[in-house]
C-alpha positions in Angstrom: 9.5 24.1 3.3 8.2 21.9 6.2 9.2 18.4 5.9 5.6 16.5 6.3 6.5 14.1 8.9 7.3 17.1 11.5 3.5 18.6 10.5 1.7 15.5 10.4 0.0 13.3 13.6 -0.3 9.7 12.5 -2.8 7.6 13.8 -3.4 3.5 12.7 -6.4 1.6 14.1 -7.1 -2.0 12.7 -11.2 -2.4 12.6 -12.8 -5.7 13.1 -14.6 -5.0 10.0 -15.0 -5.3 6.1 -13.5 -2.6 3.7 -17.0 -2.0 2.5 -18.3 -1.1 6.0 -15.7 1.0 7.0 -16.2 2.8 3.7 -19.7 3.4 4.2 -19.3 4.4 7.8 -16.8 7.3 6.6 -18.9 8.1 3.7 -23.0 7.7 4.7 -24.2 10.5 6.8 -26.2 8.5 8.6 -23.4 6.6 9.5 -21.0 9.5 10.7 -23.8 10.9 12.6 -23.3 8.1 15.3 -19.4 8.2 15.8 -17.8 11.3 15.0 -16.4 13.5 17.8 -15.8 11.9 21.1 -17.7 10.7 23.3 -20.8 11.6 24.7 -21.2 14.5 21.8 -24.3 14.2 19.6 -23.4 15.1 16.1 -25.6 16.8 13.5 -24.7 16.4 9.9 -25.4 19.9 8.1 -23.9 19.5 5.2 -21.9 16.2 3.8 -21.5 16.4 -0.2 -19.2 13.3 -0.6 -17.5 14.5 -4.4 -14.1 15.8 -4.8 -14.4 19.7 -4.6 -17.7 19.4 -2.0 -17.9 20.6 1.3 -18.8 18.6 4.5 -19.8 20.4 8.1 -20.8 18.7 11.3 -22.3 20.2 14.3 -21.0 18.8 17.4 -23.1 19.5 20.5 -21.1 19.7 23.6 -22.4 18.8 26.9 -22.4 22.2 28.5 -24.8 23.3 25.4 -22.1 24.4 23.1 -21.3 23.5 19.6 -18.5 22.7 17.9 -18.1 22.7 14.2 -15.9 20.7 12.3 -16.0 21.2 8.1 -13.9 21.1 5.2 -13.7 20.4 1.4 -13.4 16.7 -0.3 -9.9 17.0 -2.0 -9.2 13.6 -3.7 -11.6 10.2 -3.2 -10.1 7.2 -3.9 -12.9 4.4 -3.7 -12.6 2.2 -1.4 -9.0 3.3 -1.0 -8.7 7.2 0.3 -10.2 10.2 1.4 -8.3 13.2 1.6 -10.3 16.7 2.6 -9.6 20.0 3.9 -10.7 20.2 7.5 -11.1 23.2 10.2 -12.4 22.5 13.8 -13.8 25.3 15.2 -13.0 27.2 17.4 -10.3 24.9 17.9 -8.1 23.5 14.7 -7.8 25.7 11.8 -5.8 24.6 7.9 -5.4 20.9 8.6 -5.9 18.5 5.9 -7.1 15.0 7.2 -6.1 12.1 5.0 -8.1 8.5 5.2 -6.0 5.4 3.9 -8.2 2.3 3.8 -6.5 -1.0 2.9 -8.6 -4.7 3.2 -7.0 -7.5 5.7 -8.9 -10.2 5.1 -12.2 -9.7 7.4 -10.6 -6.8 8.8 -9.9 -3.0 7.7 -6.3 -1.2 8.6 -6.8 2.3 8.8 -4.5 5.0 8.6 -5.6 8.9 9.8 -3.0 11.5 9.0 -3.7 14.9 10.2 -1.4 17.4 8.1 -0.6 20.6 9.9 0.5 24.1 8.6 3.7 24.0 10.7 5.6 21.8 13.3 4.2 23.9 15.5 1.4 23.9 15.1 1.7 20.4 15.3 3.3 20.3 18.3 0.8 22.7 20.1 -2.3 20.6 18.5 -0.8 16.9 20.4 -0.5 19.3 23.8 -4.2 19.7 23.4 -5.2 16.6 22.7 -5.3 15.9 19.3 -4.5 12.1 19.7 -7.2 11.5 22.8 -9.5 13.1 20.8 -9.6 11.0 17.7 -8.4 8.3 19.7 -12.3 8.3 21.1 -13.8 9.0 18.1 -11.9 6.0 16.7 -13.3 4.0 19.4 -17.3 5.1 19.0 -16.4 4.1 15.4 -15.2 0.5 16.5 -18.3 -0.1 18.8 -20.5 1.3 15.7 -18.6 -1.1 13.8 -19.1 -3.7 15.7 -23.0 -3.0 16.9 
């Protein structure tokens, strides 16, 4: 078997923000509708059923007039805590599992996003395309949200 660390990308961001906010941000719709993907992509939340064992898809609408779809299945919720879910970003990423660790520091939120591959290569081929600039912007549309 894999050891996890190969398959998994790591990303931390610390939010100038409550718990509670960054929660709801994650968790509301129409919250996520103003942040997710990078930037300059609208988002259209089709489906977000926030319970372990429900599904969630987003529409991402690229400049050029394409779409990009991201979706998966809620895993394990931890309030306030942890959100673990099943993801595929298509046509892209396929068989990750994203998990969201929340901890309170004071005013502010540390985050932790781990995206857990199949394979180390897959991995590896998923950081050649991007993977951290990609989330890096999202992570930064989430901090202005945040912040706004």
């Amino acid at each position: 078997m894999n050891d996890l660390n190969s398959r998994t990308v790591t990303i931390e961001r610390t939010f100038n923000a409550s718990l509670e906010l960054v929660w709801e941000a994650w968790t509301k719709p129409e919250h996520i509708a103003h942040w997710w993907g990078p930037k300059g992509m609208d988002v259209k939340v089709e489906e977000h059923n926030f319970i372990v064992g429900g599904t969630w898809k987003y529409t991402m609408l690229m400049p050029d007039g394409n779409e990009f779809i991201s979706e998966g299945e809620y895993i394990e919720i931890e309030e306030g805590r942890k959100i673990v879910t099943t993801a595929n970003f298509l046509p892209m990423t396929e068989n990750v599992e994203l998990h969201m660790l929340f901890e309170a520091k004071g005013e502010q939120t540390q985050f932790t996003f781990l995206v857990v591959h199949p394979t180390e290569e897959y991995r590896i081929q998923q950081e050649k395309m991007g993977i951290y600039n990609g989330w890096g912007s999202a992570f930064d549309r989430l901090e202005a949200f945040l912040e706004g």
